[in-house]
N, C-alpha and C positions, 0 to 999 in steps of 0.2 A: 457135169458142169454145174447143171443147179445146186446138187451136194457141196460142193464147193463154196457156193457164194452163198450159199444159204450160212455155212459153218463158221461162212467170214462175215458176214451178217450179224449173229449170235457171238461172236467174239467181239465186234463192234460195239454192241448193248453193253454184255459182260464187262467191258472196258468202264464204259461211260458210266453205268451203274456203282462199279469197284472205284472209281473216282469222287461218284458224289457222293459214297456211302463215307468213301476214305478221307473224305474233307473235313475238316474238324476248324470249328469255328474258334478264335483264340482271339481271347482277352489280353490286350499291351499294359503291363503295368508301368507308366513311366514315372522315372524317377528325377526330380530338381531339386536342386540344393547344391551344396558345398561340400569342401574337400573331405569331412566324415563322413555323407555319402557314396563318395565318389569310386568306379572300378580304376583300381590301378593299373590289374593286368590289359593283357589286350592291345587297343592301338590308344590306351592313353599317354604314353609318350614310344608313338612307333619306332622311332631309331634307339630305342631303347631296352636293353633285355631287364624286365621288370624282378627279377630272381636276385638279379647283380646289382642293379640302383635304385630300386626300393622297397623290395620285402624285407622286414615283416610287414610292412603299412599297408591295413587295407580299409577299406571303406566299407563301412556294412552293408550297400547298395552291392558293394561284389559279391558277397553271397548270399540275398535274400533268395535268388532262384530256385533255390530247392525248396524254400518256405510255399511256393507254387506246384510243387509237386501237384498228381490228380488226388494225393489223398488228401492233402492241404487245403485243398480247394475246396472237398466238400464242407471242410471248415467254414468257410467264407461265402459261401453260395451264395446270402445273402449282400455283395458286392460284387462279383464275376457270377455270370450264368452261363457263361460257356465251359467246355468240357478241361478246355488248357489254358496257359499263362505263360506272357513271357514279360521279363522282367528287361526294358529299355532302361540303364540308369544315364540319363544325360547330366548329373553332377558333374559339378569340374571344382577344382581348390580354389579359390581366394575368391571366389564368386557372392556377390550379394545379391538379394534381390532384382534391384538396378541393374550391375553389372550382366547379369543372368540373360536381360530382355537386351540392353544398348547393345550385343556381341551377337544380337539374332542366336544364341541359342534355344529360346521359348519360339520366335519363329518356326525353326526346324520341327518343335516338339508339335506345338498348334496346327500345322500344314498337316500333320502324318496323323494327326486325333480322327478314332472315327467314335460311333456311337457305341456307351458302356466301358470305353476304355477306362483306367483310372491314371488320374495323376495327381500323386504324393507328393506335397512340397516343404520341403527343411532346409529354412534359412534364418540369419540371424547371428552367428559366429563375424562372418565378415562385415558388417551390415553397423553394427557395434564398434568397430576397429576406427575411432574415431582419430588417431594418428595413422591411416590410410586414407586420404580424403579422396582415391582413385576409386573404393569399394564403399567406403563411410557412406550409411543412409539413416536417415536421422526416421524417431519414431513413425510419424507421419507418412512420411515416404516408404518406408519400411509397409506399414500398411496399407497404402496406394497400390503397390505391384502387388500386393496378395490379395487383393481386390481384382486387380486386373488379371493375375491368373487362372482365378477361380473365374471370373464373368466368362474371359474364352473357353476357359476349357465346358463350361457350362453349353456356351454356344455351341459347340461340336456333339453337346447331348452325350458328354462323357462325364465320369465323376472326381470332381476335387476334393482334396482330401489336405486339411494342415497340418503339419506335425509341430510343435514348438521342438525347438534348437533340442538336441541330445548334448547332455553336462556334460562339464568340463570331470576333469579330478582334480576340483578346488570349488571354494573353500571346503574343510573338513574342521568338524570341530566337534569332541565328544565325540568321537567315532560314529557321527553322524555327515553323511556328505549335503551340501546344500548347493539351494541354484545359483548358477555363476553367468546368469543372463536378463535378471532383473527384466527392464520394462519392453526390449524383445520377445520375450515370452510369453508378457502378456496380452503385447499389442496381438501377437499371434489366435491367442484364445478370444479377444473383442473381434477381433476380423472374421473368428468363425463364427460367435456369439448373431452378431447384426445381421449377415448374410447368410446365417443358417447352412453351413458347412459342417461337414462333417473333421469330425479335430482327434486327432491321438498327442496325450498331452507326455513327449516324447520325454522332455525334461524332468518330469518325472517318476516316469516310468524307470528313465536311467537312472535318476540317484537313488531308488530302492534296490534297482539289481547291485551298483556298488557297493552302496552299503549294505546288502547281503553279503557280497563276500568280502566285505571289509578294504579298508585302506592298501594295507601291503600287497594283498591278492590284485588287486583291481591297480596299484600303480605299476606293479612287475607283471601282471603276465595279460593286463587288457591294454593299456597305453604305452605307446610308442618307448617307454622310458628302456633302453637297452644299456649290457656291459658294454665295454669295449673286445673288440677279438671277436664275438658271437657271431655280424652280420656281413657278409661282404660289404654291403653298402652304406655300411656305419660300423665302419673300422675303429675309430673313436667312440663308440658308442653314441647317445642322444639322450634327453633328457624330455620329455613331451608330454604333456597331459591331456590335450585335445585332441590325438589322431590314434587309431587303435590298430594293435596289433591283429592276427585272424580271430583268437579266441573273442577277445574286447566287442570284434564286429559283429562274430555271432550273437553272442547276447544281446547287443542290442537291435538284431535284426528280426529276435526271437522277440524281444518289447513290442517291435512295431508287429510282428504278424499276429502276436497276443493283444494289443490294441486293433489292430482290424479285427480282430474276431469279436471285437464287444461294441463294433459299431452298429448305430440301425437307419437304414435308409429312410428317407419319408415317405408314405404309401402317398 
């Protein structure tokens, strides 16, 4: 009988040991912003099979996850210290800043922040849309909410991080692509500038990778631009220069994990 309970005793430890050894501390990368960011698949529109009504389109926040790999991360040590990473993308499409917070989406995000989380924020596409006066925030404003993101997410002793807006494919001129978000992006960079945020100046970042691979490359096979016949879900085809096909996202998912790697905390 002692043999027994002793055995079950030692199996008890064994347990409790195998759990806390097995526990692995995990860094939430969360992600805000708009419909360039945004995961399509998934329950972003549940009643809906995403393969049929809207692949190619995907949001570069849909596959930065593997940029979190464990080998990725020792990249980045100097911003995640835990062993793992998971990538939250709470983006949604037509979202502005404003928009983002009045629908309680930064709620949800705020409530779930613990300590060392990061959250990445890319806004400015809707924000701009000054014939949407439902998403329209004018500079000012535009820079109030990014103010106010950064101060909570600071409050929860997690780290904020701004990206300026990711380019359009326009204007091009000389086979040089330029920015297509003027004083959004830069209000973006004053907002990190005064509050001493840390900033990946995303805008660009992208218009070097497109004009790396040039105009033609970068409107057929990173932006939405499709034939007709090729997609179930753009039987007519589309015509798009702001939303990106999967290749389009990875690149630019590859800009932002290559600007976090050239960021530095403040000791």
């Amino acid at each position: 009988m002692k043999k027994i309970l002793t055995i079950a005793v030692v199996a008890l430890l064994l347990t409790g040991l195998w759990a806390f050894v097995g526990k692995k501390e995990v860094t939430t990368v969360y992600l805000i912003g708009d419909s360039t960011m945004a995961d399509y698949s998934g329950d972003y529109d549940p009643d809906k099979d995403y393969y049929k009504t809207r692949y190619p389109l995907t949001g570069w926040g849909q596959v930065f996850q593997p940029f979190m790999s464990s080998d990725s991360l020792s990249q980045i040590k100097h911003l995640t210290k835990t062993d793992s990473a998971i990538v939250d993308d709470r983006a949604r499409g037509g979202r502005s800043t404003r928009t983002f917070f009045q629908e309680g989406r930064w709620r949800s995000v705020y409530e779930s922040l613990k300590p060392g989380d990061l959250v990445m924020m890319q806004f400015g596409h809707n924000d701009a849309a000054e014939n949407k006066t439902e998403r329209y925030v004018n500079i000012e404003g535009y820079k109030e909410f990014l103010r106010l993101y950064v101060s909570q997410t600071r409050q929860k002793e997690a780290i904020p991080i701004i990206l300026t807006p990711v380019n359009r494919n326009y204007p091009w001129k000389d086979g040089q692509l330029t920015s297509s978000h003027g004083e959004y992006e830069l209000a973006a960079e004053a907002v990190a500038e005064e509050m001493d945020v840390l900033l990946i100046d995303l805008t660009q970042r992208s218009i070097d990778q497109f004009t790396k691979v040039g105009r033609d490359y970068s409107t057929n096979n990173y932006f939405m631009n499709l034939p007709a016949g090729k997609y179930e879900a753009y039987p007519d085809g589309q015509s798009d220069n702001t939303h990106f096909q999967p290749d389009g996202a990875t690149a630019v998912a590859q800009c932002v994990f290559d600007g976090m790697k050239e960021l530095k905390l403040k000791q």
